[in-house]
Backbone as CSV, one residue per row, in Angstrom:
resi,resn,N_x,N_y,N_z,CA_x,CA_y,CA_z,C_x,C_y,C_z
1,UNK,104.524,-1.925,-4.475,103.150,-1.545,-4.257,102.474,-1.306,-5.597
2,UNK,101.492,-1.513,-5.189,100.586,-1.430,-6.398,100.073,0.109,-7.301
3,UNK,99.964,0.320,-8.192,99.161,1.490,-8.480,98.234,1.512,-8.213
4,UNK,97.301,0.783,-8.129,95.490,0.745,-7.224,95.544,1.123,-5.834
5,UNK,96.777,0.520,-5.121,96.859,0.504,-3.840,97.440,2.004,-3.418
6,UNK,97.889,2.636,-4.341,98.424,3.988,-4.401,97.470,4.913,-4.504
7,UNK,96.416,4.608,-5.804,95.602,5.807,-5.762,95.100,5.503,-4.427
8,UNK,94.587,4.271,-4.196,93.345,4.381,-3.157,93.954,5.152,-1.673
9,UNK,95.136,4.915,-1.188,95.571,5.557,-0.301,95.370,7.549,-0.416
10,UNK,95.518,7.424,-1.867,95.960,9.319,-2.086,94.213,9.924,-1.998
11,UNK,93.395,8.719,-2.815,91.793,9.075,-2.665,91.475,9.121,-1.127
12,UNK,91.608,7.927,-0.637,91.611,8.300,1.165,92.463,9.952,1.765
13,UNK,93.267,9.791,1.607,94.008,11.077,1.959,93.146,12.908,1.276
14,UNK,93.153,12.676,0.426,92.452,13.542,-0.255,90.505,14.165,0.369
15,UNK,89.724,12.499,0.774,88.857,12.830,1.285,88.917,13.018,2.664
16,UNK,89.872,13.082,3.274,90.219,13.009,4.725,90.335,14.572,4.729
17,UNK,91.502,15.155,3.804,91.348,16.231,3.751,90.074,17.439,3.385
18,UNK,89.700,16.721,2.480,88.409,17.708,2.109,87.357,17.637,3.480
19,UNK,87.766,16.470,4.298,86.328,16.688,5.298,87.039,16.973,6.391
20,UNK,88.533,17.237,6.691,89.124,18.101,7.692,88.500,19.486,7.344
21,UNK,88.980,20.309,5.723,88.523,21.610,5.271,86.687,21.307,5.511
22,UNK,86.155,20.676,5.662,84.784,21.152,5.862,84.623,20.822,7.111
23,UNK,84.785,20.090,8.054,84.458,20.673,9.447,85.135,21.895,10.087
24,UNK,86.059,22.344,9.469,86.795,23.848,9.599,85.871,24.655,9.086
25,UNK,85.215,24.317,8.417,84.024,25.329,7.522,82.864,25.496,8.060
26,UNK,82.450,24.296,8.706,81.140,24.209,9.535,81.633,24.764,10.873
27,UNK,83.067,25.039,11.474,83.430,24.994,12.656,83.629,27.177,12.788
28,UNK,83.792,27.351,11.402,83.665,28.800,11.137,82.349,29.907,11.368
29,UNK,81.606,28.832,10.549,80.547,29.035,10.705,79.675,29.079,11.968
30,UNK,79.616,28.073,12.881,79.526,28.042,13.939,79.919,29.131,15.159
31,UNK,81.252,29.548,15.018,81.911,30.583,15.910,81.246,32.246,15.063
32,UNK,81.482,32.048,14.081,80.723,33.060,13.225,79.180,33.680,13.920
33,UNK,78.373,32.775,14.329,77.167,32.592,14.243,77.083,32.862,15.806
34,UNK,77.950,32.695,16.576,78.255,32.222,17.703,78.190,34.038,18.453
35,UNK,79.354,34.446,17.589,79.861,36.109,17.693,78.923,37.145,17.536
36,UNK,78.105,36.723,16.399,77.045,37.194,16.157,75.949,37.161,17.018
37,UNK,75.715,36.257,17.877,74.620,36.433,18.745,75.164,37.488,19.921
38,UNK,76.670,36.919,20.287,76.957,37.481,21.702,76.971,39.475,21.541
39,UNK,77.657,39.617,20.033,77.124,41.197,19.990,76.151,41.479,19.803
40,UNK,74.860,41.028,19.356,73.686,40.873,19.935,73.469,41.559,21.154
41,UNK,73.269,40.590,22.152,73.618,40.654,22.918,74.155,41.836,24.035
42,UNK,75.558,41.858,23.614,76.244,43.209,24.024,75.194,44.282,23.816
43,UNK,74.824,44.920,22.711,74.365,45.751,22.188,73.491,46.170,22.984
44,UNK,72.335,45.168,23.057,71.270,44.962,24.275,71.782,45.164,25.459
45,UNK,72.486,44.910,26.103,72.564,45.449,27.525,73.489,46.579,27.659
46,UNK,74.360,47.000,26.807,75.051,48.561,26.897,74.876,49.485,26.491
47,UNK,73.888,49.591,24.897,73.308,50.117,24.965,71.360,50.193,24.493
48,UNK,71.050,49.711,24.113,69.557,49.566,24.158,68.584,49.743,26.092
49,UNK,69.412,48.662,26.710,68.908,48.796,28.402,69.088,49.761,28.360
50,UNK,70.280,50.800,28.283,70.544,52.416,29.025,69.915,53.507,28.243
51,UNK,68.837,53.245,27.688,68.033,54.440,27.147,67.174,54.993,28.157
52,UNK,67.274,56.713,27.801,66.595,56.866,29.089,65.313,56.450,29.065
53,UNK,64.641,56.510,30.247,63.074,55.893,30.183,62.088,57.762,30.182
54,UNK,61.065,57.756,29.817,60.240,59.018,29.730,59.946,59.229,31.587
55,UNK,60.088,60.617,31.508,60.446,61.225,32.878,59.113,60.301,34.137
56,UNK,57.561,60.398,33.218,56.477,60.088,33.706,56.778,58.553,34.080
57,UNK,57.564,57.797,33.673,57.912,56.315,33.887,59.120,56.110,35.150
58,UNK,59.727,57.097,35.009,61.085,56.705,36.344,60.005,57.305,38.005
59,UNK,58.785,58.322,37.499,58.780,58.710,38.483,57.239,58.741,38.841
60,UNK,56.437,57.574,39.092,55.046,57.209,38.951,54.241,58.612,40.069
61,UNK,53.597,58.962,39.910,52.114,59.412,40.377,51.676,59.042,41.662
62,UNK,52.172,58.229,42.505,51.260,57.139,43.132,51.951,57.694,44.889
63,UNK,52.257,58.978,45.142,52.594,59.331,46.198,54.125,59.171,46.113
64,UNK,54.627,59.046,45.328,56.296,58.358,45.228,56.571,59.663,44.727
65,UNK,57.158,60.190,44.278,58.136,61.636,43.670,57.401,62.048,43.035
66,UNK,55.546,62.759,44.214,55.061,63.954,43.580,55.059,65.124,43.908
67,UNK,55.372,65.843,42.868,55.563,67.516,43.296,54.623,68.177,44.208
68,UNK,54.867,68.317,45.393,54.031,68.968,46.546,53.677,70.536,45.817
69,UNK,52.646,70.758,45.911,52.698,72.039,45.642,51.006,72.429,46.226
70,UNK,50.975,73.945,46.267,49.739,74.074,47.126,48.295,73.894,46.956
71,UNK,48.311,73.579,45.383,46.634,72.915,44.568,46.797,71.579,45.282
72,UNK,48.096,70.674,45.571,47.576,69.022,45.631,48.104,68.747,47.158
73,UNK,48.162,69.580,47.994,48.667,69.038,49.041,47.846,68.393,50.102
74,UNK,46.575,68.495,50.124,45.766,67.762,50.842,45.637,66.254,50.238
75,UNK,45.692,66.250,48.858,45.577,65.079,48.017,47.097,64.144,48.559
76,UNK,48.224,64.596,48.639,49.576,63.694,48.197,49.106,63.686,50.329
77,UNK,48.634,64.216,51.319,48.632,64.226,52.308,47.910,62.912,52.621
78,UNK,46.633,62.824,51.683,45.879,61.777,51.922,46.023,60.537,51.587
79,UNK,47.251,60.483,50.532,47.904,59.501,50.134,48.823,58.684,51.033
80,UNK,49.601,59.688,51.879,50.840,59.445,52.810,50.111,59.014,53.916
81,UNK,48.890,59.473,54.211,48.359,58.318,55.523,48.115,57.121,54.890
82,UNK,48.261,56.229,53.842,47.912,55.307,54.245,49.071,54.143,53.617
83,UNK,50.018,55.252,54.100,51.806,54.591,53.373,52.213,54.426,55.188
84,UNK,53.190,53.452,54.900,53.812,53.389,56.499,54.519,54.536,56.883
85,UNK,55.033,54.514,57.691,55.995,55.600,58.787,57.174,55.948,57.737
86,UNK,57.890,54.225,57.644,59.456,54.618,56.922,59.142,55.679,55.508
87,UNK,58.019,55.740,55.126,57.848,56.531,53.911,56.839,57.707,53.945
88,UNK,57.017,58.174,55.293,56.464,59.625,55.067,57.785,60.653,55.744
89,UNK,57.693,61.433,55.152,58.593,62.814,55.214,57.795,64.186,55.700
90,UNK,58.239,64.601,56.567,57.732,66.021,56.632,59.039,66.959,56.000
91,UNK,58.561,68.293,55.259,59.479,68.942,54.311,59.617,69.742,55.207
92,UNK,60.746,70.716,55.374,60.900,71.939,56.148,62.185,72.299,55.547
93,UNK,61.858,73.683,54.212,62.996,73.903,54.149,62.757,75.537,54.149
94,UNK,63.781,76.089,53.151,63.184,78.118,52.827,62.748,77.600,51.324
95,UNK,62.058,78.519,50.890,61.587,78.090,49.444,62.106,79.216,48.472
96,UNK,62.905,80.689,49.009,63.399,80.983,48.421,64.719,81.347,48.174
97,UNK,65.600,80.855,47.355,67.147,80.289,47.579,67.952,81.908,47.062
98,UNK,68.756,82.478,47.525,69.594,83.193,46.664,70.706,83.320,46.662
99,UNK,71.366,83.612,46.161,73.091,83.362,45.553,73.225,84.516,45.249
100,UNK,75.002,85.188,45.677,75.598,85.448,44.908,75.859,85.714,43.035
101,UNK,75.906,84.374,43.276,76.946,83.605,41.668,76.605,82.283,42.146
102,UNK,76.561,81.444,41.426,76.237,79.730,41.366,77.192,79.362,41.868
103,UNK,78.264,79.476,42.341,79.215,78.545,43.304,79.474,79.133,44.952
104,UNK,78.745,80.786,44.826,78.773,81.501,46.189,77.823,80.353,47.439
105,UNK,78.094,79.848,48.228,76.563,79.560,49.393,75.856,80.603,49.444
106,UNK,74.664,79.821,49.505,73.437,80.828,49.516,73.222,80.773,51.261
107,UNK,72.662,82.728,51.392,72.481,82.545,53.353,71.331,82.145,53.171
108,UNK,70.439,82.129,52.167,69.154,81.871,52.702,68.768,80.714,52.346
109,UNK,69.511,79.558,51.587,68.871,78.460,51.595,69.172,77.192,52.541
110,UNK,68.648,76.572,53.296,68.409,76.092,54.472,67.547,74.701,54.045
111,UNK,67.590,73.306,54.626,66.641,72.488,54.511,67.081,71.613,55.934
112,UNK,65.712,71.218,56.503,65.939,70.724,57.841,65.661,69.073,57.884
113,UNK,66.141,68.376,58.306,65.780,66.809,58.367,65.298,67.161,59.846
114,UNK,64.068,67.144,60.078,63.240,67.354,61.863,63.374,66.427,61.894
115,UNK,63.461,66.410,63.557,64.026,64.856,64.588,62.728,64.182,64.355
116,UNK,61.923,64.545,64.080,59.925,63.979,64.263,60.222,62.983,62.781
117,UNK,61.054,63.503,61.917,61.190,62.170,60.543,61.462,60.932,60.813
118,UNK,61.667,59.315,59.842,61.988,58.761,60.687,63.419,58.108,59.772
119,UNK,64.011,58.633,58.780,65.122,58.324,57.999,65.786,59.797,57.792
120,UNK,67.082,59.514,57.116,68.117,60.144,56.365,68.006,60.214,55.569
121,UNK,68.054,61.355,55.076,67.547,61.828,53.176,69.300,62.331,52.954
122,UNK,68.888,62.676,51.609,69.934,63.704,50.650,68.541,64.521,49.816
123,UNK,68.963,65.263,48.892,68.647,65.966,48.325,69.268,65.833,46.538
124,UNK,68.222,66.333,45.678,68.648,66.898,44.698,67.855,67.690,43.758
125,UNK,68.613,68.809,43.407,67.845,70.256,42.736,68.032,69.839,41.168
126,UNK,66.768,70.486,40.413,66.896,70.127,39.123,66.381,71.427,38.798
127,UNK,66.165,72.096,37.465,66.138,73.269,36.916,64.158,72.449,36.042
128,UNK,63.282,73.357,36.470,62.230,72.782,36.097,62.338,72.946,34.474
129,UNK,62.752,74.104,33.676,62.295,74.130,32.799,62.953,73.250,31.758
130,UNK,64.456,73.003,32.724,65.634,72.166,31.241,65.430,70.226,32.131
131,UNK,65.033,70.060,32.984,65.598,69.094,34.054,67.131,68.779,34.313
132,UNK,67.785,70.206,34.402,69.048,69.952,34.577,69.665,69.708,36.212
133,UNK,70.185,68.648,36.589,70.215,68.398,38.018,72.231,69.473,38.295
134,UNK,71.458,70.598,39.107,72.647,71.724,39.603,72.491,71.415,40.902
135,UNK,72.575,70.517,41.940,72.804,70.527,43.239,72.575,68.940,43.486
136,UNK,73.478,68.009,44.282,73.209,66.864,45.041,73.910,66.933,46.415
137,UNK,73.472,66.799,47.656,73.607,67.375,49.051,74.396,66.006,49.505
138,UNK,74.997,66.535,50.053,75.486,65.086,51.273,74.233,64.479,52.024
139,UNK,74.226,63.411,52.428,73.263,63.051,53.237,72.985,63.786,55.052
140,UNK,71.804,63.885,55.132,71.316,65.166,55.914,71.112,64.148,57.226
141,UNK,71.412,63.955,58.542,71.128,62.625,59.523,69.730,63.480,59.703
142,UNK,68.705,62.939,61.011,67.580,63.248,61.869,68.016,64.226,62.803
143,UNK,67.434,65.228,62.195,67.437,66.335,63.484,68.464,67.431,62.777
144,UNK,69.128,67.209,61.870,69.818,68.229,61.275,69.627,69.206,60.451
145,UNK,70.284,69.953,59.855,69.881,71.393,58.878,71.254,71.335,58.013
146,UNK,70.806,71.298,56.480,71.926,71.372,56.022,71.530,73.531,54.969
147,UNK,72.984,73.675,55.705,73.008,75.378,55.220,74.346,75.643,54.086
148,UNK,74.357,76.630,53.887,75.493,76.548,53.114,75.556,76.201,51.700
149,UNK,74.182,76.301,51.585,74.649,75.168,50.118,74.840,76.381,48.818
150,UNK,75.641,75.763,47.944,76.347,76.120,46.559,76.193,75.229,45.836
151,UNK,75.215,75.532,44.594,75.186,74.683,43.826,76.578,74.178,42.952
152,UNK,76.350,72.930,42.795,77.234,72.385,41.731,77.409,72.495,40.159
153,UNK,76.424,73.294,39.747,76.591,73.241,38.157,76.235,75.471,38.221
154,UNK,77.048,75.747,36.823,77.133,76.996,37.107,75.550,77.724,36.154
155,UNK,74.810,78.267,36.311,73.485,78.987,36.084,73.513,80.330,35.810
156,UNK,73.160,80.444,34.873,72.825,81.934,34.499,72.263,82.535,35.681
157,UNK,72.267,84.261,35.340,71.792,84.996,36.699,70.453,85.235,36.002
158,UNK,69.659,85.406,37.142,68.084,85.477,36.915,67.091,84.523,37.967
159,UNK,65.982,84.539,37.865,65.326,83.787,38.662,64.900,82.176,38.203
160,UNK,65.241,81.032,38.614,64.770,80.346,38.259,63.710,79.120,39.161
161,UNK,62.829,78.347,38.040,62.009,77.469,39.145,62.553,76.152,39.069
162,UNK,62.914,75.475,40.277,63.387,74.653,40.179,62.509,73.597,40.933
163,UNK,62.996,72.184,41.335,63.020,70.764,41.965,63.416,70.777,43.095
164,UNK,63.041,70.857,44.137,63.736,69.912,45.308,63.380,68.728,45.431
165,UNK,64.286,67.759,45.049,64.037,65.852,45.297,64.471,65.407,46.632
166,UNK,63.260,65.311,48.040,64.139,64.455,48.926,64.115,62.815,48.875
167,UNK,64.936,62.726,48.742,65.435,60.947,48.710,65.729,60.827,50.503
168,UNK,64.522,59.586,51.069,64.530,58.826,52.161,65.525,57.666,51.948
169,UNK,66.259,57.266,52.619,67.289,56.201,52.421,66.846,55.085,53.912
170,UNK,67.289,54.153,53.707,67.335,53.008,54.772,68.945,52.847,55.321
171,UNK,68.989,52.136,56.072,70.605,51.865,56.751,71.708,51.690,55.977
172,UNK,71.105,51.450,54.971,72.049,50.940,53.867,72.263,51.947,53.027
173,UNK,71.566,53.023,53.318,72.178,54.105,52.415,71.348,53.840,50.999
174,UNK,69.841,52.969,50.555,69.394,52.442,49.896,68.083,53.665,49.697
175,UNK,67.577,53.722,48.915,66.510,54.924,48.374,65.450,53.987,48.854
176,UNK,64.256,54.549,49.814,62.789,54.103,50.229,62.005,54.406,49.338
177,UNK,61.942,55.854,49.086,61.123,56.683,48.906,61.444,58.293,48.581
178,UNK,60.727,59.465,47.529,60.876,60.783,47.445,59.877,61.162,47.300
179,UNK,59.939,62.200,47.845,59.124,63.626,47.516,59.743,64.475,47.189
180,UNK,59.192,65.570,46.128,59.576,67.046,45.639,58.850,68.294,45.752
181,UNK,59.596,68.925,46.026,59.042,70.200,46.361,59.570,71.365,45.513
182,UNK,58.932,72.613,45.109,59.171,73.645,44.230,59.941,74.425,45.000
183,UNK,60.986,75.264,44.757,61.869,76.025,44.875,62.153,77.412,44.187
184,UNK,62.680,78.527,44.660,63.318,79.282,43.352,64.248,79.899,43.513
185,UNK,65.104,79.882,42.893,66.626,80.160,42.608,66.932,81.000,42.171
186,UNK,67.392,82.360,42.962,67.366,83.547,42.570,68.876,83.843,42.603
187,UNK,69.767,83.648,41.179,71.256,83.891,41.601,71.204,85.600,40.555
188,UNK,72.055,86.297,41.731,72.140,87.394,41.389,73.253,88.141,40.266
189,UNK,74.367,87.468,40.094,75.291,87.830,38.901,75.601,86.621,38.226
């Protein structure tokens, strides 16, 4: 064999190699670039989506989870006539709760689902001044009274003003609709 015929084989070989090492390079780059988007990505939906949203945004104005209270109740009344059936609630509970101690049942707090409603609620208590949620109820059927209740998170003794959230559910156990109502939480030790 020739020496011409030698280099030219080792020059072939040589550029074969250098453009194996550069589509490995472009192929790095690529997956590189690739990784980089998908944590992107990640970031965005685990955590950027799960920021909380401002309280006034989860819970609009518009007859949906407004605080009943006795300045606006003709107003949120006049609202609810012209919402359907599945989304009006009549409230009937005691408005003033007292305890023991935060894990004692309270005798006096009481909330009624009247047979005249036309869904299954639950409940949940929040602490007005921290929005700390200390109570979520089992679901309450039509026509029932749920008594007994003990909050779930433990509270200093003193009086406090709190949230009642009723959540209307559909068959599915799916949220319609809430209303809230003021409360106060009088735990004694």
């Amino acid at each position: 064999m020739s020496k011409i015929r030698i280099n030219r084989e080792r020059s072939e070989k040589i550029r074969s190699a250098e453009k194996k090492k550069q589509n490995i390079k472009i192929s790095y780059v690529i997956l590189g670039v690739f990784v980089l988007v998908l944590i992107g990505v990640l970031v965005y939906f685990l955590w950027l989506r799960n920021e909380p949203q401002p309280e006034n945004e989860r819970r609009p104005m518009s007859g949906r989870g407004v605080l009943l209270t006795t300045e606006n109740i003709n107003e949120v009344r006049d609202q609810m006539d012209g919402m359907g059936p599945d989304s009006q609630y009549t409230v009937s509970m005691t408005t003033g709760w007292i305890f023991e101690n935060a894990q004692t049942p309270s005798h006096t707090a009481s909330v009624d689902n009247l047979a005249t409603n036309s869904r299954t609620v639950f409940i949940e208590v929040t602490l007005r001044e921290t929005g700390e949620l200390v109570y979520i109820s089992p679901y309450i059927p039509l026509g029932e009274t749920l008594e007994g209740i003990a909050l779930d998170e433990d509270i200093s003794a003193g009086e406090h003003e709190a949230i009642v959230t009723f959540y209307l559910v559909d068959d599915d156990f799916e949220i319609i609709t809430d209303v809230s109502v003021s409360v106060t939480l009088i735990i004694n030790e």
